[in-house]
C-alpha positions in Angstrom: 100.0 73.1 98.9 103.9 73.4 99.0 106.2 70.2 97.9 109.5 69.4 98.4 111.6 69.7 94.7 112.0 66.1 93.6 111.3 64.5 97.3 108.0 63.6 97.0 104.2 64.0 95.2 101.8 65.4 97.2 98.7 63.1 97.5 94.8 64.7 97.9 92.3 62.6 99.9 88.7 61.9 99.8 86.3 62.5 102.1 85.8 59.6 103.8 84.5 57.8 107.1 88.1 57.0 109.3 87.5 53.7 109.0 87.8 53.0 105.6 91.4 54.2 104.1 91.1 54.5 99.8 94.3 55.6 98.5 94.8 59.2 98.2 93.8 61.1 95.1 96.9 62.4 93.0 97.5 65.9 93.2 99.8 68.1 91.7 103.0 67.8 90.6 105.9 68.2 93.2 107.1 72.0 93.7 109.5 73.7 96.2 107.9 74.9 99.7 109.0 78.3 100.7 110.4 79.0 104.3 108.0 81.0 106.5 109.3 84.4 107.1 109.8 86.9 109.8 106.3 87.2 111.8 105.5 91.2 112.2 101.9 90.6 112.1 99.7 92.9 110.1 97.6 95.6 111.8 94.1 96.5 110.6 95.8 99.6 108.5 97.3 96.5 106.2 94.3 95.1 105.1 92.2 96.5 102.6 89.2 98.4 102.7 85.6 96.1 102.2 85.3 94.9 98.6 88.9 94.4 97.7 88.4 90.8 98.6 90.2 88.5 101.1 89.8 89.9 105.1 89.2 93.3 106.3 90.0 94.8 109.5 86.3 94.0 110.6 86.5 90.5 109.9 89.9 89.9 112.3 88.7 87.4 115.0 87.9 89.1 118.2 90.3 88.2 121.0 88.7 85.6 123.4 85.6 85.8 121.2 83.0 83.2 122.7 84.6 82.7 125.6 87.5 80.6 124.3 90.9 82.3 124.3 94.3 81.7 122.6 95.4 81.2 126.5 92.9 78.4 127.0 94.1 76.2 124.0 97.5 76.4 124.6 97.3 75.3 128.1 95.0 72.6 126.7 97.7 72.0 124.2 100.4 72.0 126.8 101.7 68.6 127.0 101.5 65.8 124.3 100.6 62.3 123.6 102.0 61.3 120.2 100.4 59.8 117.6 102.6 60.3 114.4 105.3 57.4 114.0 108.1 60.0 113.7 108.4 63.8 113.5 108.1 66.1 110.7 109.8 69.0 109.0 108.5 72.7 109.2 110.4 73.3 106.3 112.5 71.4 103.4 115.7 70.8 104.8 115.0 71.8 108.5 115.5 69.2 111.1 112.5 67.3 111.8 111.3 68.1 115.2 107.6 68.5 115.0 105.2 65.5 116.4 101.2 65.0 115.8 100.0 65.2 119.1 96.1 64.0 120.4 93.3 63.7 122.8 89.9 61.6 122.3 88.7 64.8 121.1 90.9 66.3 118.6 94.8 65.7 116.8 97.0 69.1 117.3 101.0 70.4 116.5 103.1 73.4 116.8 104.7 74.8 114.4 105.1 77.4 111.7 103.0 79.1 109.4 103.4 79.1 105.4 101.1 80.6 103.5 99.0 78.5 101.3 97.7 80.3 98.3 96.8 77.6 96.0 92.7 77.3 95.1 90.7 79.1 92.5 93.0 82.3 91.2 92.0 85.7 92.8 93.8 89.2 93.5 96.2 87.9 95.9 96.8 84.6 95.3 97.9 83.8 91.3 100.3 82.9 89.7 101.6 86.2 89.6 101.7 87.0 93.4 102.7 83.1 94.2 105.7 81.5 92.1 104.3 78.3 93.5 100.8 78.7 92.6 98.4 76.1 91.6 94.5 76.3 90.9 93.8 72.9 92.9 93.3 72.3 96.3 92.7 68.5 97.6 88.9 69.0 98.7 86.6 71.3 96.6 84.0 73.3 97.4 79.8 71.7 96.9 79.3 73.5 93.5 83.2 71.2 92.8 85.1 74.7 91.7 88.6 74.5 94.2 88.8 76.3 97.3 89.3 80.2 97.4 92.5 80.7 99.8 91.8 84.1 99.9 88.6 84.1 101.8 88.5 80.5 103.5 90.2 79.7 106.5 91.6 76.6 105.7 94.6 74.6 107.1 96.5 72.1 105.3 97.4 68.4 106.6 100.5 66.2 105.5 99.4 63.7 102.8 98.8 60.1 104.5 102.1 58.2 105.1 103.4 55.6 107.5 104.7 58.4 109.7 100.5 59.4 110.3 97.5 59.2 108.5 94.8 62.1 109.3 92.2 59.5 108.0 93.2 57.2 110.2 92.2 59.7 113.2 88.7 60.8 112.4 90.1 63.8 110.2 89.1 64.5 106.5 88.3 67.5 104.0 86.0 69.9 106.0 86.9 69.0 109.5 87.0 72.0 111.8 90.2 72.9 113.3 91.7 76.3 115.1 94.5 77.5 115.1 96.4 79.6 117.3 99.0 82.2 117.6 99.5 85.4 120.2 96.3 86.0 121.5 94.3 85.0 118.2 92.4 82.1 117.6 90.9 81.4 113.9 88.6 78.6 113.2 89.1 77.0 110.0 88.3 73.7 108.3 90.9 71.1 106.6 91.0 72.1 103.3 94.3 71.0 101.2 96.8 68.1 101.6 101.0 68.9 101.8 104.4 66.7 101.5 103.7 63.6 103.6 106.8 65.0 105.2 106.1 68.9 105.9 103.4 70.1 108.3 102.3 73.6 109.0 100.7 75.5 106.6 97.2 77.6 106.2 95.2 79.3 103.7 96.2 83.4 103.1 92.6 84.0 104.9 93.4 82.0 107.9 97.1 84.1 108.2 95.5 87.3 107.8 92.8 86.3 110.8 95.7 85.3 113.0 97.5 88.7 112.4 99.9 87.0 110.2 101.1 88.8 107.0 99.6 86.6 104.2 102.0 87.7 101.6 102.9 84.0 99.9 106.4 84.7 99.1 107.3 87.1 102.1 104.6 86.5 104.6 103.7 83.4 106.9 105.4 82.8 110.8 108.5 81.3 111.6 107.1 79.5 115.2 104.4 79.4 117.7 101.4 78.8 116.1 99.1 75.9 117.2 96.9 73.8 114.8 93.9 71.9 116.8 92.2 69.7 114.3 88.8 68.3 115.9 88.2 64.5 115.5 85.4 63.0 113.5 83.6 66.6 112.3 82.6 68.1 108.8 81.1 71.4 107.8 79.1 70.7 104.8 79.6 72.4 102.6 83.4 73.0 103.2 83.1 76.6 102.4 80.4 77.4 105.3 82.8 79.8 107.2 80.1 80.9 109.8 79.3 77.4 110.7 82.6 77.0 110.7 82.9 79.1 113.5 80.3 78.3 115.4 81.0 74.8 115.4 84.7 75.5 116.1 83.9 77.4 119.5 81.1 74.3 120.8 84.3 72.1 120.0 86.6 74.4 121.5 84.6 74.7 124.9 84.3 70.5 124.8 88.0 70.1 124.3 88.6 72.1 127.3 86.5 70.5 129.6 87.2 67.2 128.6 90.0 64.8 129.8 
């Protein structure tokens, strides 16, 4: 998770049903977010070759795959109902512009993409690659080692606050969300907690699925990418990436045919 230099300490959350709201778990200690960068998303000659770990250039999301396309979601996506009690930043320092949106079926928001290398330690994502680096995440995995950012799709949610609380809305640690940019769409799960004050950021596996270069200190997408978090689901265990997915697209194909 990325935190804002003395502004605020980022909070974890238990799992929980949305009805009952525990405080959230402490996490770690405050740190500097970095800005997402240019987008010039990677091509399958970028990602390494099987075994390396993290994606490969067979495990990029098909385009459309399941019948569900990038095109589809954002039309769903279109317009908004807000939910959040203010806006939020994409960035420290940025302007905050950025609602929580919502349906009966799911929460959503547009915005940018940082990367989010924080979990258990692996070739990409240290504390050599990632100056911000830490080995936690907010929701482990069922054996209770942190998530692995390099090969979960995860996306991270602001920390409960008075401007929203995901609890509050049927979302917690394993919920299945997709998120969107160009003509990608990657099904994920909730899997860290940010700044109660930041939003839009995702695990290095869920940027390299999109297209996105997943470099933590260079990589990530300034804009236009769309985060649909599904109300009131869980994958259990968290780090089921194939039921992931085919829970996503049933959830995906609902929230386009419902009002």
């Amino acid at each position: 998770m990325r935190v804002p230099s003395l502004i605020l300490a980022a909070a974890g959350a238990a799992l929980i049903a949305p009805a009952a709201l525990p405080a959230p778990a402490t996490a770690v200690p405050p740190r500097e977010r970095p800005a997402a960068r240019g987008e010039g998303g990677v091509t399958a000659d970028d990602l390494p070759a099987r075994g390396e770990g993290g994606a490969t250039a067979d495990d990029l999301p098909a385009r459309g795959e399941g019948g569900v396309t990038a095109d589809d979601l954002l039309a769903r996506t279109g317009t908004c109902a807000e939910l959040s009690h203010g806006r939020y930043r994409t960035d420290a320092g940025s302007p905050a512009t950025v609602p929580v949106c919502g349906t009966d079926d799911a929460v959503f928001w547009k915005a940018d993409l940082d990367v989010d290398c924080d979990g258990r330690p692996t070739t990409h994502c240290n504390s050599g690659t990632d100056p911000v680096f830490a080995p936690t995440t907010a929701f482990q995995q069922s054996d209770g080692r942190h998530l692995n950012a390099e090969t979960l799709p995860y996306v991270v949610v602001p920390a409960p606050s008075s401007r929203w609380d995901y609890r509050a809305h049927g979302i917690r640690g394993g919920s299945v969300a997709a998120v969107v940019h160009g003509d990608r769409v990657q099904y994920a799960v909730v899997g860290d907690t940010g700044p109660s004050d930041l939003i839009g950021e995702a695990s290095y596996a869920t940027a390299r699925g999109l297209g996105i270069d997943p470099d933590p200190v260079t990589g990530g997408a300034p804009s236009n990418v769309t985060y649909i978090v599904f109300r009131n689901t869980l994958i259990t265990p968290i780090e089921d990436h194939e039921e992931a997915v085919a829970t996503g697209e049933r959830l995906a194909k609902q929230f386009l045919t419902n009002d």
